[in-house]
GUNUSE-216002 format. One record per residue: x, y, z of N, C-alpha, C in turn. Coordinates in steps of 0.02 Angstrom, whole numbers, padded with zeros to 5 digits, always signed. Example, Ala and Ser with C-alpha at 12.3 -4.5 7.8 and 13.67 -1.06 7.14 Angstrom:
2
+00660-00284+00390+00615-00225+00390+00660-00165+00390 +00642-00112+00354+00684-00053+00357+00645+00002+00394 
//
This chain:
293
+03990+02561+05634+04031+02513+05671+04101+02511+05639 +04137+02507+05680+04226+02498+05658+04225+02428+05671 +04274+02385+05633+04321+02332+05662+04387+02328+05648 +04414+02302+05687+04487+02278+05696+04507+02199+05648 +04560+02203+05639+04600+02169+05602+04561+02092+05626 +04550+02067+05677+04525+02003+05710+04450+02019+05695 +04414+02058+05672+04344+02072+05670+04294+02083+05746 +04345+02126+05782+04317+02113+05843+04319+02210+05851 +04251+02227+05871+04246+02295+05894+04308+02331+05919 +04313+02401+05870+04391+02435+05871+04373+02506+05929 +04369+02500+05981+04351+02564+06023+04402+02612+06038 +04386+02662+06049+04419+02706+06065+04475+02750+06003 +04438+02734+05948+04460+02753+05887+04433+02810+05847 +04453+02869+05819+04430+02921+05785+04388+02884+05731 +04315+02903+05728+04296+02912+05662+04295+02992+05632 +04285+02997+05570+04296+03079+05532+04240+03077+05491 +04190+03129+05462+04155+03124+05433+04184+03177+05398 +04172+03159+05323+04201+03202+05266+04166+03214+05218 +04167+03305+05193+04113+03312+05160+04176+03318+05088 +04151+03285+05002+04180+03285+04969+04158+03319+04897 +04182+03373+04897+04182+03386+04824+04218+03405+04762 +04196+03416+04713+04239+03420+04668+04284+03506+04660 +04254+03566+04674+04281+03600+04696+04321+03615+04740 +04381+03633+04745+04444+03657+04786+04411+03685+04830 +04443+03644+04908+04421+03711+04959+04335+03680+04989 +04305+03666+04937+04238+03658+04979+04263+03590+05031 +04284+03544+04988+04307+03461+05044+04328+03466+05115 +04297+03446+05172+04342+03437+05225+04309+03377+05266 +04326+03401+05344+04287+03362+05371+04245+03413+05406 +04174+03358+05434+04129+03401+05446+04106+03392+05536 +04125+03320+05540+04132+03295+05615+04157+03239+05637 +04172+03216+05696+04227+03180+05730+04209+03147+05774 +04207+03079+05834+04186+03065+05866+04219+02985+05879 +04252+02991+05959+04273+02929+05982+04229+02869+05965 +04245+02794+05937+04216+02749+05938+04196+02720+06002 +04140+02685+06003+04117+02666+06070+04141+02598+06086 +04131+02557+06157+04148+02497+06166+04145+02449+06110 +04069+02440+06066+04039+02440+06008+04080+02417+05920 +04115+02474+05944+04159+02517+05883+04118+02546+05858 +04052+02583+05898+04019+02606+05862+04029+02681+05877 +03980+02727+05820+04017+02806+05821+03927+02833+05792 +03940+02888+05817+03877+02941+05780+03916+03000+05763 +03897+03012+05691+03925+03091+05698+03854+03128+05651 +03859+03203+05646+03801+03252+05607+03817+03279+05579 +03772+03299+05521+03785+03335+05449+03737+03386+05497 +03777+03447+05525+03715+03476+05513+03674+03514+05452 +03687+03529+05400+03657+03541+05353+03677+03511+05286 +03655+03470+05282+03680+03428+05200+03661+03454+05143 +03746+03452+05094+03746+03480+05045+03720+03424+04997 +03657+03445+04968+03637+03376+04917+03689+03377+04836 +03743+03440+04837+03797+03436+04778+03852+03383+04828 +03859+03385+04863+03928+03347+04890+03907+03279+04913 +03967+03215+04930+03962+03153+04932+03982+03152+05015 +03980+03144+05075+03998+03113+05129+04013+03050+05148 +04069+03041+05169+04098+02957+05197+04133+02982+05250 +04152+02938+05293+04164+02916+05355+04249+02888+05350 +04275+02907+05383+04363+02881+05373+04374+02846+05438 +04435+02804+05468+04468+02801+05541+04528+02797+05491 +04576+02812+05540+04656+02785+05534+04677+02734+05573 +04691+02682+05545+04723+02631+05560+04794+02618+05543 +04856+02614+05591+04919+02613+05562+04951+02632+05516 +04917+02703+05512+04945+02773+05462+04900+02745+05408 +04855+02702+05399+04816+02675+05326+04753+02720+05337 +04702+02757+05301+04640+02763+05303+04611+02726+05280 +04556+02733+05299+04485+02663+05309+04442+02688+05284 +04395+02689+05235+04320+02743+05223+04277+02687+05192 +04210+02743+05231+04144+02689+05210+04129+02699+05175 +04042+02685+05156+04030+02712+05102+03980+02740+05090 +03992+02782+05026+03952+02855+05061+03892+02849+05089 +03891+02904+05121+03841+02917+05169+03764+02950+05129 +03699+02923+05145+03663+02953+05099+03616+03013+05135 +03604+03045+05112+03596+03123+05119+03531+03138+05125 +03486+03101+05083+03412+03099+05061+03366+03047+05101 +03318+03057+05110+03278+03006+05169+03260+03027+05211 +03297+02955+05263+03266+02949+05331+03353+03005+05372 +03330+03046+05439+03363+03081+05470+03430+03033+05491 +03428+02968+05502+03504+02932+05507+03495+02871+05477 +03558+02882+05464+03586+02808+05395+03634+02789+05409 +03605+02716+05421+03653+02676+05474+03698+02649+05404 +03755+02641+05406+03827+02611+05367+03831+02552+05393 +03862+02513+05333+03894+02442+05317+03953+02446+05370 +03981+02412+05398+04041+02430+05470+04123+02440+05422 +04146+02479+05430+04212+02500+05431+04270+02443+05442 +04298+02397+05380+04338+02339+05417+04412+02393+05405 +04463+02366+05452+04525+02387+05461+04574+02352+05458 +04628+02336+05438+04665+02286+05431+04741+02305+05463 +04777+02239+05457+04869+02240+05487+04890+02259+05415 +04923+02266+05410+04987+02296+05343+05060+02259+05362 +05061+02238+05265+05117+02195+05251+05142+02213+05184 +05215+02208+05193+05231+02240+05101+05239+02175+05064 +05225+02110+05080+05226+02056+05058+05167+02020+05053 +05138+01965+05000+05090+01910+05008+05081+01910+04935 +05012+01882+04934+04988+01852+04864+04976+01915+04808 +05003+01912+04739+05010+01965+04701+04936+01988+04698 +04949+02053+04694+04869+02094+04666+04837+02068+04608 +04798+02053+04609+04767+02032+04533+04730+02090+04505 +04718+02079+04426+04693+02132+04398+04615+02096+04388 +04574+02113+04387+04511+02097+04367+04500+02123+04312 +04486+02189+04293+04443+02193+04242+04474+02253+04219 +04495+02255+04148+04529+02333+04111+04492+02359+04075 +04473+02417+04085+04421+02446+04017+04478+02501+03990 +04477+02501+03939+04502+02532+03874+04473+02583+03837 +04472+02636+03852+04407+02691+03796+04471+02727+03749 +04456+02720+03683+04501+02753+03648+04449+02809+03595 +04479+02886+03595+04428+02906+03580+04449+02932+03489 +04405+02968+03451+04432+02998+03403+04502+03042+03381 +04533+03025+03338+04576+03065+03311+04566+03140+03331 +04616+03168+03359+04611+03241+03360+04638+03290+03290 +04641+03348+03312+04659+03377+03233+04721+03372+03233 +04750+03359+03269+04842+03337+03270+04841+03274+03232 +04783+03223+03270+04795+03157+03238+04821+03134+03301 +04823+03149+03365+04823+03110+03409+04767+03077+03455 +04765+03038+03478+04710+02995+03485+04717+02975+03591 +04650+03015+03633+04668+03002+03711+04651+02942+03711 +04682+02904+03766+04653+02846+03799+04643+02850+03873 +04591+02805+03886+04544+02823+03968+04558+02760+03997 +04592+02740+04039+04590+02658+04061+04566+02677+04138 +04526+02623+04140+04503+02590+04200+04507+02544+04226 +04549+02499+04268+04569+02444+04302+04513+02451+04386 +04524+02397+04374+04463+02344+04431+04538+02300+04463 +04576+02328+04541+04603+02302+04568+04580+02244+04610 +04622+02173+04627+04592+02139+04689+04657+02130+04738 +04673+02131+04807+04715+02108+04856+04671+02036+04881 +04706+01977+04856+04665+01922+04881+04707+01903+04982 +04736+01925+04973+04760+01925+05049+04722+01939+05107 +04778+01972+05165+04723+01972+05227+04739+02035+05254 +04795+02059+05242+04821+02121+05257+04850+02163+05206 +04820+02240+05226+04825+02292+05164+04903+02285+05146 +04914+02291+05090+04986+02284+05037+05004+02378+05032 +05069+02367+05066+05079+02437+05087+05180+02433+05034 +05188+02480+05017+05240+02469+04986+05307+02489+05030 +05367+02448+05021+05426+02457+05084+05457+02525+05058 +05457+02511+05015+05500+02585+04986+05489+02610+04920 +05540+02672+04914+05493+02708+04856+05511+02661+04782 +05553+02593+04782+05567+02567+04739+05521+02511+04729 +05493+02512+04773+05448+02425+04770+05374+02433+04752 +05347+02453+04697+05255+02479+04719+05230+02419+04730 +05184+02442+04754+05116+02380+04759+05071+02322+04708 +05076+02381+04649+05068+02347+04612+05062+02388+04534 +05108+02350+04477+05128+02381+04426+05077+02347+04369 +05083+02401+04320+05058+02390+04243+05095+02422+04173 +05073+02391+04114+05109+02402+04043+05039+02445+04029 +05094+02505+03988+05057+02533+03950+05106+02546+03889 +05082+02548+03825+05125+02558+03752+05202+02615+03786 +05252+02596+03770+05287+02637+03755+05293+02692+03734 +05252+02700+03671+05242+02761+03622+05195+02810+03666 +05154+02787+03719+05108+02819+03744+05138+02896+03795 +05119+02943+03772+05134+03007+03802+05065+03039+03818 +05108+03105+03875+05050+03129+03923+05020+03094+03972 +05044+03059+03996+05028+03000+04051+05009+03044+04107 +04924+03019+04150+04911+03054+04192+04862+03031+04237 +04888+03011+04297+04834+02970+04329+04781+03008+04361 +04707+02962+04348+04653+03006+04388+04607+02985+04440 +04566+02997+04444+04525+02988+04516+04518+02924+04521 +04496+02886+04576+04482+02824+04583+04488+02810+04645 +04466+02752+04681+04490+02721+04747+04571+02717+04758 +04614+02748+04720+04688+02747+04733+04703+02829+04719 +04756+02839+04771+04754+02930+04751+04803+02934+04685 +04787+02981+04654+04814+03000+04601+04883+03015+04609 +04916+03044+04666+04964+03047+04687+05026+02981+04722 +04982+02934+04730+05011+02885+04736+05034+02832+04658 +05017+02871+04602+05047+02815+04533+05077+02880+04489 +05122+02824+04465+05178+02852+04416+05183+02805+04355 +05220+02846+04317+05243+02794+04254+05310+02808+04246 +05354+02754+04245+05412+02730+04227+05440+02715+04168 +05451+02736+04108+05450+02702+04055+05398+02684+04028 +05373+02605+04022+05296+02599+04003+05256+02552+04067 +05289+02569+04136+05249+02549+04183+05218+02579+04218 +05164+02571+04216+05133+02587+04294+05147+02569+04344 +05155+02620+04392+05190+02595+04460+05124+02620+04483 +05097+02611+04552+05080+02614+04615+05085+02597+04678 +05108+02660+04717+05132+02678+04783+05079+02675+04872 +05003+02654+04824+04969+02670+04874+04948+02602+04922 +04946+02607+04962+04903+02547+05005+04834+02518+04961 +04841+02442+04968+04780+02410+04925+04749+02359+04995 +04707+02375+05030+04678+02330+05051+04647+02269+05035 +04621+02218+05070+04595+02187+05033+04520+02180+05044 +04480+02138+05024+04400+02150+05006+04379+02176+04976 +04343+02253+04949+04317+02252+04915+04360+02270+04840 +04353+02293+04776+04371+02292+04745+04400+02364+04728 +04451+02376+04707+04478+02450+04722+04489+02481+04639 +04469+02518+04612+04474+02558+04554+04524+02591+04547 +04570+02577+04498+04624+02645+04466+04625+02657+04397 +04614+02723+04384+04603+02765+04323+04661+02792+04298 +04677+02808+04238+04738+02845+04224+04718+02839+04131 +04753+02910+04094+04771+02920+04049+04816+02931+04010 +04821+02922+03951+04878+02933+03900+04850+02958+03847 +04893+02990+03783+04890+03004+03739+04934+02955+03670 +04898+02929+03627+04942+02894+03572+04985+02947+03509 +05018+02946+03495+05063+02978+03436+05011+02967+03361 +05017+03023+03344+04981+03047+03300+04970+02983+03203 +05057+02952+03228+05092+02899+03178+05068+02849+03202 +05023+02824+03259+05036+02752+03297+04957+02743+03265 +04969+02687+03200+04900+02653+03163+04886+02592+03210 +04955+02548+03215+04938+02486+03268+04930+02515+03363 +04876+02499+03394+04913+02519+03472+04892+02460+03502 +04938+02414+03524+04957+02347+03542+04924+02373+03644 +04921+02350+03645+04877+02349+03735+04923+02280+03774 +04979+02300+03804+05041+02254+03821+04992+02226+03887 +05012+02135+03884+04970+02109+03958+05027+02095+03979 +05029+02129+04058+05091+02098+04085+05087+02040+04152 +05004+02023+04167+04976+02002+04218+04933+01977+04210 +04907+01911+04230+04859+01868+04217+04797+01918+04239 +04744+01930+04200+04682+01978+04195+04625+01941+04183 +04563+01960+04213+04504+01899+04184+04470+01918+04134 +04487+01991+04132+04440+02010+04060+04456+02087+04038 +04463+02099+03975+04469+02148+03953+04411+02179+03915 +04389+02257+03910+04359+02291+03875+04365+02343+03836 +04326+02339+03788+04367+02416+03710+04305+02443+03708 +04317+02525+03715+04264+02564+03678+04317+02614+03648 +04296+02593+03570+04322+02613+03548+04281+02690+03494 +04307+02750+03491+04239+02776+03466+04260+02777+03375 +04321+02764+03364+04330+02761+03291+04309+02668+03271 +04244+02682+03247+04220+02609+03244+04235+02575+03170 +04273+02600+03133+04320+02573+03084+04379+02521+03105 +04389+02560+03172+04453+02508+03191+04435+02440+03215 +04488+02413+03206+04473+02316+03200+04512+02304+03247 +04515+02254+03291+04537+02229+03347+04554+02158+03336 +04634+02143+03369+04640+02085+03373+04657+02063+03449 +04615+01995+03457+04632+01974+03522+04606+01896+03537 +04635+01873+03605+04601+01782+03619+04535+01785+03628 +04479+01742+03608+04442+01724+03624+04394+01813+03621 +04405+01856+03565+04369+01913+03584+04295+01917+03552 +04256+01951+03584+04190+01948+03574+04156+02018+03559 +04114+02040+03481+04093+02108+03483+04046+02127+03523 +04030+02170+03530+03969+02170+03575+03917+02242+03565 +03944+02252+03491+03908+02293+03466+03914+02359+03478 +03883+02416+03449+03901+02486+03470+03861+02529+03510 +03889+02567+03572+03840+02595+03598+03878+02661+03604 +03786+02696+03638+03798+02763+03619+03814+02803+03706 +03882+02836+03716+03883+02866+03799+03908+02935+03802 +03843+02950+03837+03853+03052+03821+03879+03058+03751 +03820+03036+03712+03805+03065+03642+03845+03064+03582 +03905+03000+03621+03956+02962+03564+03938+02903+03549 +03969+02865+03500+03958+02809+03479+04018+02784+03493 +04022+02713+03522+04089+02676+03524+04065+02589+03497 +04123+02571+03472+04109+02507+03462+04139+02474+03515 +04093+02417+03553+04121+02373+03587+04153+02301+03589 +04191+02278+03631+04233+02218+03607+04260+02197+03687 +04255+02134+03701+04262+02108+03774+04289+02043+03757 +04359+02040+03779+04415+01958+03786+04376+01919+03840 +04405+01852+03844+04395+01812+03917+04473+01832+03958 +04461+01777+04014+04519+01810+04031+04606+01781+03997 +04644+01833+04002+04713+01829+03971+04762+01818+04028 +04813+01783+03984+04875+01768+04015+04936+01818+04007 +04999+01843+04037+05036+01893+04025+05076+01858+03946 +05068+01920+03907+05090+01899+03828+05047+01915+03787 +05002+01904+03823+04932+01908+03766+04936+01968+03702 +04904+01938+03653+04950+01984+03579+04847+02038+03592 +04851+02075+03619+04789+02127+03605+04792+02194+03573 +04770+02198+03523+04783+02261+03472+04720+02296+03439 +04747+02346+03435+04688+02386+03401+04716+02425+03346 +04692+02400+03260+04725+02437+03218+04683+02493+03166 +04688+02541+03163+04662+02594+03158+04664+02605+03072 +04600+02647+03029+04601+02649+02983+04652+02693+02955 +04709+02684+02882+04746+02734+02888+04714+02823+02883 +04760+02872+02901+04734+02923+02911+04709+02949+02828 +04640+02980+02817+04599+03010+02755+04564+02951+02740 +04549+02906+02794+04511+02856+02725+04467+02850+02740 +04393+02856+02702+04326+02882+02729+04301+02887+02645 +04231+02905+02682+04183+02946+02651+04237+03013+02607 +04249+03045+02652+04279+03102+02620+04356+03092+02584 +04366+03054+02580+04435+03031+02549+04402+03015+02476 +04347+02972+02473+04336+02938+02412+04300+02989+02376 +04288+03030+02413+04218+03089+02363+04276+03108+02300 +04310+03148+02304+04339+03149+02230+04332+03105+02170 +04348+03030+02193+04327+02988+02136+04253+02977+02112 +04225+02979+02170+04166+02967+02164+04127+03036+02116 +04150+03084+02119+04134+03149+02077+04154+03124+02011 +04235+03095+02010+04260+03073+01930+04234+03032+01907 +04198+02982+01929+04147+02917+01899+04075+02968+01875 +04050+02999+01913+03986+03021+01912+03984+03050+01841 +04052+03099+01821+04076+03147+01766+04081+03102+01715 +04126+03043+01712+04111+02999+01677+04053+02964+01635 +04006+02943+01704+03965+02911+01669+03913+02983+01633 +03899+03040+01673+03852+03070+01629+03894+03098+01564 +03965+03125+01538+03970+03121+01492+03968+03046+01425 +03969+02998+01465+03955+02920+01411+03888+02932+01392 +03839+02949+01441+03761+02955+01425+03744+03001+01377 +03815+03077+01382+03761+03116+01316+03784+03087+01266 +03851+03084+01272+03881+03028+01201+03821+02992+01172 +03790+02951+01205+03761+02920+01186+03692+02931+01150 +03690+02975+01203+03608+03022+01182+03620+03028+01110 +03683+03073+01103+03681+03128+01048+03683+03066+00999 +03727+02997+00977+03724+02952+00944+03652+02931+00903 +03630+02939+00956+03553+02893+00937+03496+02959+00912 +03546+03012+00903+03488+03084+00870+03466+03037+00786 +03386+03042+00757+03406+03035+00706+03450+03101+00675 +03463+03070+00610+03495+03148+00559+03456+03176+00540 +03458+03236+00501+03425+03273+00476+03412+03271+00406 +03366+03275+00379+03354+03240+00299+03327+03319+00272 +03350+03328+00213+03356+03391+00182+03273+03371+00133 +03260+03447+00109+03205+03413+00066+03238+03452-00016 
//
């Protein structure tokens, strides 16, 4: 089922069925079919790839619309949640951020250190937030200054629609509103950067750290550990804020570089040398002497 902006059956509207994968070239569409009085549509896989994902698109006022995916396994048809469609406005109530996850991973042999962020978008409005021009995005974010290699990735927002400015995130893409929309993107920290401060520039309800160098200590409001877990065969330590206000002082400060286990082994060899030469000292002390006859 399609609907229209009023929630009233959208007829006479393209649906697209799209087969999606991660390989170049395999993705397209696979079939097509006018919406009915209804807004309703049938389309066929005729042979489903159980490697690839299928969803359902319309275009609405140059915006695409997609359901969600389509499942492959089962029963021969699988009826979908209905397709809502909305009016478009480059104005209304700001995007809110919901939820930031933070993965910062080990030191590389440079000594630079990736970061993985994941933002949890919301449009509390009524119509998709479309940007007027290439100066105005939809909706922006702070990332460290120092942060290089900036590179946005998959998510409910195209990768092609965000940039970084300095230390903002911009995004260019349409944000509907309802369900909750995902944007991913990476950076790299400088090899020198012990403090990396996590700038809030937007009231957020909650932040998250996986951090996999679990030496490092975190400062933040109201933050909570949450212990270390293990994902695809790493260990990260975890740490989750309530929600923050723009300002918020959130940091993550890192052990300086050599300090470990393997930093201290040298001394730890010079104590060891120590104490067993005090012991023969001692031994040899407590020999009786030798008494002549």
């Amino acid at each position: 089922m399609l609907y229209g902006p009023t929630r009233k059956p959208l007829s006479g509207t393209w649906a697209v069925l799209h087969r999606v994968q991660r390989m170049r070239g395999a993705s397209g569409p696979v079939d097509s079919a006018r919406t009915g009085p209804q807004g309703d549509y049938r389309l066929r896989i005729p042979r489903a790839d159980t490697s690839a994902m299928y969803v359902v698109s319309s275009l609405y006022q140059g915006i695409a619309y997609f359901s969600e995916p389509v499942p492959t396994r089962g029963a021969p048809r699988a009826p979908l949640k209905p397709i809502l469609v909305y009016d478009t406005a480059s104005t209304g109530p700001p995007i809110g951020t919901r939820r930031r996850l933070v993965t910062v991973a080990l030191p590389s042999k440079d000594g630079t250190r990736a970061v993985l962020e994941l933002l949890v978008l919301e449009n509390p409005g009524k119509t998709t937030r479309v940007a007027p021009d290439t100066t105005s995005p939809t909706w922006t974010g702070l990332v460290p200054p120092e942060a290089i290699q900036f590179e946005a990735g998959e998510g409910d927002i195209s990768p092609q629609a965000v940039g970084l400015r300095e230390d903002t995130v911009a995004v260019f893409g349409p944000i509907p509103p309802g369900d909750f929309k995902q944007l991913t993107y990476s950076y790299v920290l400088p090899s020198n950067m012990q403090r990396f401060p996590i700038p809030i520039g937007q009231p957020i309800d909650e932040i998250d750290l996986l951090l996999e160098d679990t030496t490092a200590t975190v400062t933040a409001p109201g933050l909570e550990n949450v212990g270390v877990q293990t994902i695809d065969q790493r260990r990260f330590a975890g740490y989750r804020t309530g929600a923050l206000q723009p300002g918020a002082v959130v940091a993550v400060t890192f052990a300086p570089p050599g300090f470990g286990v393997q930093a201290m082994l040298p001394y730890v060899i010079a104590l060891v040398v120590l104490a067993l030469a005090a012991g023969l000292v001692f031994a040899l002390r407590r020999q009786p002497s030798a008494v002549g006859t």
